[in-house]
N, C-alpha and C positions, 0 to 999 in steps of 0.2 A: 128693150133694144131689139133690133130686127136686123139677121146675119141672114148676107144670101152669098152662097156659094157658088152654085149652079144655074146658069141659064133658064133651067125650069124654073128653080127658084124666083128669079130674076123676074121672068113671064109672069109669073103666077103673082109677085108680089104688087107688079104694075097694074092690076089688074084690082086692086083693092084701094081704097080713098086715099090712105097714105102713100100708095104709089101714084096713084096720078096726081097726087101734091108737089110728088117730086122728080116723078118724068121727067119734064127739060132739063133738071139741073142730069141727071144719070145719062141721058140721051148720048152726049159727046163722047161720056168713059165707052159706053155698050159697042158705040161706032166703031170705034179704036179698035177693041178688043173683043170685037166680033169673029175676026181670025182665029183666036185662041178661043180656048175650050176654058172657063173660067176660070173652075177651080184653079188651074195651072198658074193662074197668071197674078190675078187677084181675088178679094172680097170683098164687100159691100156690107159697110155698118152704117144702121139708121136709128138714129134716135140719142145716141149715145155712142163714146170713143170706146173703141175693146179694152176691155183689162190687160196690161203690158203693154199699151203704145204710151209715148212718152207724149205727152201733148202741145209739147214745144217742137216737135221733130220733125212736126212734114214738112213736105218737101214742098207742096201747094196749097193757097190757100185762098178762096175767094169768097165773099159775103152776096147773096141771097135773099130776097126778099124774104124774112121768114127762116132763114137757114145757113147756116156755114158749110161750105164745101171742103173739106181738106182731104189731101192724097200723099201718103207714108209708104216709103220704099223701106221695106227689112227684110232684105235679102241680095245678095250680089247677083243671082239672076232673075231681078227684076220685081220678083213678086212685092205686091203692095197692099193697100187698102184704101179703100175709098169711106170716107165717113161724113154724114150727113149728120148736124145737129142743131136743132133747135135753137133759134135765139131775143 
């Protein structure tokens, strides 16, 4: 699994085959949440859901050539996670 936190992170990960696999689908969230300073806001799991998300519980969900997109809010001020997995 591959956790990005930070924007370097972020940069640095897209810049490797599994990230320009999954470029377009992350493109939209990055838009978004370009304002914010990452860490702050969300995180980004690839390959696999975090240990402690419930995997019935997000909030969105969309299917991908190759990948599931889902997005988990846990917390009341907003923060979430974005998680990419394989299908």
């Amino acid at each position: 699994m591959t956790i990005l936190r930070t924007a370097g992170e972020v940069q640095a990960f897209l810049a490797t085959p599994l990230g320009r696999e999954v470029e377009a689908i992350l493109a939209p969230h990055l838009e978004r949440l370009a304002e914010f300073e990452l860490e702050d806001i969300a995180a980004i799991a690839v390959d696999e859901t975090p240990q402690g998300l419930d995997p019935d519980a997000y909030e969105y969900r969309t299917q991908h050539p190759g990948w599931t997109e889902e997005v988990f809010i846990i917390s009341d001020d907003g923060f979430g996670w974005i998680v990419l997995t394989r299908t």
